[in-house]
C-alpha positions as CSV (number, residue, x, y, z in Angstrom):
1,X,-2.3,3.3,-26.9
2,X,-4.6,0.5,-25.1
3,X,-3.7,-2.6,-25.0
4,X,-5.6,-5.4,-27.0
5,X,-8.3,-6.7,-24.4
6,X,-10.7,-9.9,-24.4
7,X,-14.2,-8.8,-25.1
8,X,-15.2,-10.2,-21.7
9,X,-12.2,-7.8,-20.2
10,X,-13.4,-5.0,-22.4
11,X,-16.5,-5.1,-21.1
12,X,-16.0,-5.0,-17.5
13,X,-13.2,-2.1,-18.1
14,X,-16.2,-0.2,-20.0
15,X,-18.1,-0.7,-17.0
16,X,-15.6,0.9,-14.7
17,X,-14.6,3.5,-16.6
18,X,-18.5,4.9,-16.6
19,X,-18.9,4.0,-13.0
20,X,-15.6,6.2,-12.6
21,X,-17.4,9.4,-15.2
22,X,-20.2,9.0,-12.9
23,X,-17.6,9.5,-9.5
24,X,-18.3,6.1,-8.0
25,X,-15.3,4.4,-6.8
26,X,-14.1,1.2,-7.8
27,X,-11.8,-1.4,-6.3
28,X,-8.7,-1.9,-8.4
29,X,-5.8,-4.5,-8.5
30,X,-2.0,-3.2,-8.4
31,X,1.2,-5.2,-7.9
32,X,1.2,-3.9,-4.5
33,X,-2.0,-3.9,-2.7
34,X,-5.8,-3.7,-4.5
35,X,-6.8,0.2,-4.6
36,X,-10.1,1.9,-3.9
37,X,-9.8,4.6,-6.7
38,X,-11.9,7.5,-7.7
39,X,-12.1,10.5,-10.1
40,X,-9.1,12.7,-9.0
41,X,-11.0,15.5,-10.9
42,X,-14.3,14.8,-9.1
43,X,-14.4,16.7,-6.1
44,X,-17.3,14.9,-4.8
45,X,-15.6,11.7,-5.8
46,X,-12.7,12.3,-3.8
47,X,-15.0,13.3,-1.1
48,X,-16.9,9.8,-0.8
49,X,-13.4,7.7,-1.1
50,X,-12.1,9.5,2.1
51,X,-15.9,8.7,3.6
52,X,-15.5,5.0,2.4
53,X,-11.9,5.0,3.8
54,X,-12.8,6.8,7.0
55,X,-10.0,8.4,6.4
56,X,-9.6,11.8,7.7
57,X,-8.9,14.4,4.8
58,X,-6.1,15.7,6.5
59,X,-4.4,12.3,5.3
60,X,-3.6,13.0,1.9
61,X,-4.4,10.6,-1.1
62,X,-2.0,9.7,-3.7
63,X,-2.7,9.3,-7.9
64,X,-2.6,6.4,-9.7
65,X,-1.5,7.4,-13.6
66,X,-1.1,5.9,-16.9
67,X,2.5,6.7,-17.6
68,X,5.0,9.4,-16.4
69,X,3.6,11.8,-19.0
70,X,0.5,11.8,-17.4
71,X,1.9,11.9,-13.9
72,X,4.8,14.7,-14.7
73,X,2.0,17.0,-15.9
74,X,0.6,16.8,-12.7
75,X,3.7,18.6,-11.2
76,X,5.9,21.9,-11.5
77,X,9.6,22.2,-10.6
78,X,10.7,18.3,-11.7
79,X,13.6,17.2,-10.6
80,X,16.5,15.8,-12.8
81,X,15.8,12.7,-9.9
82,X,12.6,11.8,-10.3
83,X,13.0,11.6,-14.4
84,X,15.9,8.6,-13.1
85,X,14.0,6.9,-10.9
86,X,10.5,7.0,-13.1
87,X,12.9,5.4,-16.1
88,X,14.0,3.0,-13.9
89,X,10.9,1.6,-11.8
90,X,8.0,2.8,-13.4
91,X,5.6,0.4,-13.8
92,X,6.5,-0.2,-10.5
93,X,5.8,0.1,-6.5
94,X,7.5,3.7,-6.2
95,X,5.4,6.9,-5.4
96,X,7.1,9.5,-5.2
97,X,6.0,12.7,-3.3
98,X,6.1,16.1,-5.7
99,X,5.4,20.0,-6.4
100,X,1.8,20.0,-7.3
101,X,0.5,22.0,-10.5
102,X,-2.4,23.7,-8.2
103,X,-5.0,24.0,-11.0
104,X,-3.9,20.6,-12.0
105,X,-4.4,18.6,-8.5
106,X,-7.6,19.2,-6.0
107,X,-6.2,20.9,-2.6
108,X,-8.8,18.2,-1.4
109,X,-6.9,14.9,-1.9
110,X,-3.5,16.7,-0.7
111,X,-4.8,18.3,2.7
112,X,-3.9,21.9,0.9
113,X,-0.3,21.2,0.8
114,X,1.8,22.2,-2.2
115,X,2.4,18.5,-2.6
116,X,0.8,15.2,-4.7
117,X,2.3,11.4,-4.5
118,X,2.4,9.9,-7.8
119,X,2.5,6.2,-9.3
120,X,2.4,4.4,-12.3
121,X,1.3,1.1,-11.4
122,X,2.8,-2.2,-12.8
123,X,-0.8,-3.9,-13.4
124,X,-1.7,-4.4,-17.1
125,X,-5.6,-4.5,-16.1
126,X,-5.1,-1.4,-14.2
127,X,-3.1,0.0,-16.7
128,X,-5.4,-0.6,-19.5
129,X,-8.6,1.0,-17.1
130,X,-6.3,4.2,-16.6
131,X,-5.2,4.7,-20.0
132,X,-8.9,4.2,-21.3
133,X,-10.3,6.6,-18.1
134,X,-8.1,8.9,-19.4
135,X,-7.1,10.9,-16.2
136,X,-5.2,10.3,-13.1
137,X,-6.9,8.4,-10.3
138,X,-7.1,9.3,-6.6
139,X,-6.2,6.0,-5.4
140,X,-5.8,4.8,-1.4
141,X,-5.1,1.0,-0.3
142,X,-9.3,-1.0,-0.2
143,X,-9.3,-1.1,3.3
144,X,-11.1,0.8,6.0
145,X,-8.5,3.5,7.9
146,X,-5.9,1.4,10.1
147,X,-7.1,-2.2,8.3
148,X,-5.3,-4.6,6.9
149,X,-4.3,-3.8,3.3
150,X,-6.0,-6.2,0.9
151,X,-4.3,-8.3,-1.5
152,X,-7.2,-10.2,-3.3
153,X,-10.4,-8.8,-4.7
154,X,-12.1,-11.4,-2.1
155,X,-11.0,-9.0,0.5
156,X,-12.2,-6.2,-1.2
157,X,-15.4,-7.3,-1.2
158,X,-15.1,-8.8,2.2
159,X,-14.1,-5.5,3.5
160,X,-16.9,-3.0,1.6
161,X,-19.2,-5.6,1.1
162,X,-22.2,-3.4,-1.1
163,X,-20.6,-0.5,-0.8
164,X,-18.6,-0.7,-3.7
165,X,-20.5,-1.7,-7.2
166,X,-17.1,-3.1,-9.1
167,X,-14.0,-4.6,-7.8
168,X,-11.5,-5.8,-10.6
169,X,-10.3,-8.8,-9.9
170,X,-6.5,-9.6,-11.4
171,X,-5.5,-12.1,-8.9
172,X,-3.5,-11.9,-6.1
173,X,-0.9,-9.1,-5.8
174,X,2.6,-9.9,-6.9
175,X,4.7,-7.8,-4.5
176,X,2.3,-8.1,-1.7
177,X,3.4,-4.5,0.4
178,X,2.2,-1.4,-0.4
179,X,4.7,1.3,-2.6
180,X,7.8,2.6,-1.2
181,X,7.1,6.4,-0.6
182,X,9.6,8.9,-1.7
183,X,10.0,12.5,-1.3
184,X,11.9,14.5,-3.5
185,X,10.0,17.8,-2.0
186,X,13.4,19.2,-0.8
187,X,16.6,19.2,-1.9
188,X,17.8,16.2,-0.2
189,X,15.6,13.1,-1.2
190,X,13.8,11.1,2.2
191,X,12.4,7.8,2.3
192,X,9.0,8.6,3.8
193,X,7.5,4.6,3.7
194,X,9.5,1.1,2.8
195,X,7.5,-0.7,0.5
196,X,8.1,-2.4,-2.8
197,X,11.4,-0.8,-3.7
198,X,13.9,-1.8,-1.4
199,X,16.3,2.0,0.0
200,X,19.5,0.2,-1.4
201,X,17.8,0.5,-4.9
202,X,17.1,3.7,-4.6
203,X,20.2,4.6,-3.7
204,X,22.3,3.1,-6.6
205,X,19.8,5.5,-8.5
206,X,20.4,9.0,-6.4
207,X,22.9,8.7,-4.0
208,X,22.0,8.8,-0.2
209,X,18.2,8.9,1.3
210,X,17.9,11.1,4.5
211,X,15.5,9.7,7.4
212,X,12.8,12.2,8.4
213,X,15.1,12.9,11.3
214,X,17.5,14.9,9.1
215,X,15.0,17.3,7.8
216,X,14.0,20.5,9.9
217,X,10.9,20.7,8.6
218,X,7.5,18.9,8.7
219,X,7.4,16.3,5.8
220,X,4.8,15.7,4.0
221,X,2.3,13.3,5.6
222,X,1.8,11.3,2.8
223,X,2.6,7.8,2.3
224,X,3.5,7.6,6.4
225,X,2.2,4.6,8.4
226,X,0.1,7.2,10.4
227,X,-2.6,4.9,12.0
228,X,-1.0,1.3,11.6
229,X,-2.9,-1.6,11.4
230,X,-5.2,-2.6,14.2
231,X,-5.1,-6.2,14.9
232,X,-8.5,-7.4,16.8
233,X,-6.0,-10.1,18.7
234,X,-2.8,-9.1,20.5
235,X,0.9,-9.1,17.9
236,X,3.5,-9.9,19.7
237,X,7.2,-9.9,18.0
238,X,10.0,-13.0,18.4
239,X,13.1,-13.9,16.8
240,X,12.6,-17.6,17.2
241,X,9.6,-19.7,18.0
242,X,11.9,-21.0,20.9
243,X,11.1,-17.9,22.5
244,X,7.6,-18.9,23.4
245,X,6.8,-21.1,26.2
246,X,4.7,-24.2,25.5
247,X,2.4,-23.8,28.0
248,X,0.6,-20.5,25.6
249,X,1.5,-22.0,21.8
250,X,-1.9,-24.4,22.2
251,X,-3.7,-21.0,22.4
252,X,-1.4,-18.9,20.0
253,X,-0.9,-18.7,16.6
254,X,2.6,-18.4,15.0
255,X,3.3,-16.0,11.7
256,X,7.2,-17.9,10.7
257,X,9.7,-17.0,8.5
258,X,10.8,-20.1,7.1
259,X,9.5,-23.6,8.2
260,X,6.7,-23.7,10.5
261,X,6.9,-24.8,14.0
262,X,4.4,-27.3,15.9
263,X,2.6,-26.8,18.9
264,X,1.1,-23.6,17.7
265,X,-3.0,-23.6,17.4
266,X,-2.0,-22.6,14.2
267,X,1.3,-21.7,12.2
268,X,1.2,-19.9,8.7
269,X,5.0,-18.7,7.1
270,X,5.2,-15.5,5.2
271,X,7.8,-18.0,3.1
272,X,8.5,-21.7,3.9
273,X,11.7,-21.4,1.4
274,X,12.9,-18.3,3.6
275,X,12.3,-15.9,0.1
276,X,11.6,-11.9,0.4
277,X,9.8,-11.6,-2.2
278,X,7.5,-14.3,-1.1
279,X,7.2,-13.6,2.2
280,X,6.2,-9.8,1.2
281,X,3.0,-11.4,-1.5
282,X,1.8,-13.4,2.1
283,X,2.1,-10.8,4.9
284,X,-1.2,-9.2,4.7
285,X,-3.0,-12.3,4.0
286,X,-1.6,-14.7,6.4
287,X,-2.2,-11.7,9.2
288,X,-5.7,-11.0,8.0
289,X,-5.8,-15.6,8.2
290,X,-4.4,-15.6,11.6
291,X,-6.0,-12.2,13.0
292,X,-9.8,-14.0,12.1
293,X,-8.5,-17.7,13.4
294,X,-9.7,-16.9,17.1
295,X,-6.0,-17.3,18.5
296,X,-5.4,-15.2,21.7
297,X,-2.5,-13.9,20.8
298,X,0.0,-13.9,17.1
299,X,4.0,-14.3,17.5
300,X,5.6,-12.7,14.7
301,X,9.0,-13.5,13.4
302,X,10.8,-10.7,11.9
303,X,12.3,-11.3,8.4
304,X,15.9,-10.4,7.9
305,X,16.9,-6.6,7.9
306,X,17.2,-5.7,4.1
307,X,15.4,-5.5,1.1
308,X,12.0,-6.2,1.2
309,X,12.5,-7.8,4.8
310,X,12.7,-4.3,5.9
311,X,9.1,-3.1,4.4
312,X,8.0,-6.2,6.3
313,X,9.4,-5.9,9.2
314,X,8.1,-1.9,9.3
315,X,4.6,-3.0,9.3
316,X,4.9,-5.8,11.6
317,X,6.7,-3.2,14.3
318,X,4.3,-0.9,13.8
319,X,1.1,-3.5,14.0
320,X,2.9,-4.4,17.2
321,X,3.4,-0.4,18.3
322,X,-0.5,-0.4,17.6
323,X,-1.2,-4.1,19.7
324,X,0.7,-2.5,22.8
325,X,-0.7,0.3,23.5
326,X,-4.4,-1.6,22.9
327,X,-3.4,-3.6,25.9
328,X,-2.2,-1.1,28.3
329,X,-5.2,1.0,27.4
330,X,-7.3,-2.0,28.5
């Protein structure tokens, strides 16, 4: 049942639903990250978000859906698991990786595997678009391949500029980090991505997560941090500021956790009050703020090792992973 809309809302909503029938794409808010979404019944559709992307298709493409109905018809062989975890944090930043119906998901947006990430996002405007659209939608994180993930629809636009006729905007993203990515593939459940669900939730749900390690299998390749994101300047991580020597702060900028330091050209923290949640709604935009400030290099602070700290801390290695090799390469 749709929700009861502004006529200004309905409007723009009619507008992106016939922009979708028509298989454009169009930028969408979530509580994680804004979305590029498409048709995911539109072959061609899919086809020009992985050209937008520049993603390659064998990187598979999650679906945004309007409830766990819609999604669960999307898949065969349901586990008792992902019924508890759907009824628990759906709406919610949790895909979770699944046996695909074949006639009922394009081999296209799952790189022919037998597999299809699903989500039901916690977004009321998305919510409403999906529910009026009427069908699932392929939906990957409005960035180019290995960019930052946007969290406003300013970066959206900032990012495709023209090539995108209709970006929703519904304000900044509440959580900040893109959806935890579970499997549940194989018998024993792996965390494939940290995001928006912490593991220890999880876990009170279904027992135990195994690391891909465990598994003597390839995974599914969805929902992986395959190409992090590429900084233009150089990330370098610290536990303290202290750890710095005065003579580069003038020229570097500092991301904190907690209070800010001086001396830096310039200082951002994910969260001045030292909160998780806070600190994960900042990340992406006070790297994208310091990564376009013209500092020669960014010190990182980690966040503490649990919770959400842990889905930060994962992209900030992995940024870092990315920043390294960059420099030895040149």
């Amino acid at each position: 049942m749709e929700r009861a809309l502004s006529s200004e809302v309905d409007a723009i909503l009619d507008r992106a639903t016939a922009l979708l029938r028509a298989g454009e794409a169009v930028g969408v808010p979530t509580e994680t990250v804004y979305g590029l979404a498409a048709d995911a019944t539109n072959p061609a559709a899919v086809a020009r978000l992985f050209e937008r992307k520049r993603r390659a298709c064998s990187h598979p493409i999650s679906l945004l859906c309007a409830s766990a109905t819609m999604a669960f018809g999307l898949l065969t062989d349901l586990p008792e698991s992902a019924v508890r975890l759907a009824e628990r944090f759906w709406p919610g930043p949790l895909t979770m990786i699944l046996r695909k119906r074949p006639e009922a998901v394009l081999d296209l947006l799952t790189a022919g595997l037998p597999f299809v990430g699903v989500r039901v996002p916690d977004h009321p405007l998305t919510l409403a678009l999906l529910e009026r659209f009427g069908r699932p939608l392929a939906t990957s994180s409005a960035n180019r391949s290995g960019h930052i993930s946007p969290t406003t629809a300013t970066a959206v636009r900032h990012e495709f500029g023209e090539e995108i006729s209709l970006v929703l905007d519904g304000g900044p993203c509440r959580v900040g980090v893109e959806s935890t990515v579970i499997s549940l593939a194989f018998p024993r459940p792996l965390l494939v991505r940290q995001g928006g669900v912490p593991r220890e939730f999880l876990e009170e749900e279904i027992g135990s997560l195994a690391c891909e390690a465990d598994h003597g299998r390839p995974q599914p390749p969805l929902g992986r941090l395959r190409r992090p994101y590429a900084l233009r300047t150089p990330l370098i991580l610290i536990q303290a500021p202290g750890e710095v020597p005065l003579s580069e702060r003038k020229e570097a900028g500092l991301l904190a956790w907690g209070p800010c330091q001086d001396g830096f050209a310039i200082a951002c923290s994910l969260s001045s009050s030292s909160q998780l949640e806070e600190a994960a709604a900042n990340l992406f935009g006070r790297l994208r703020e310091l990564d376009e400030s013209g500092v020669s290099r960014i010190y990182a602070m980690l966040a503490p090792d649990h919770g959400l700290g842990r889905a930060i801390n994962e992209r900030l290695q992995k940024a870092a992973e990315v920043s390294a090799s960059l420099r030895v390469r040149g």
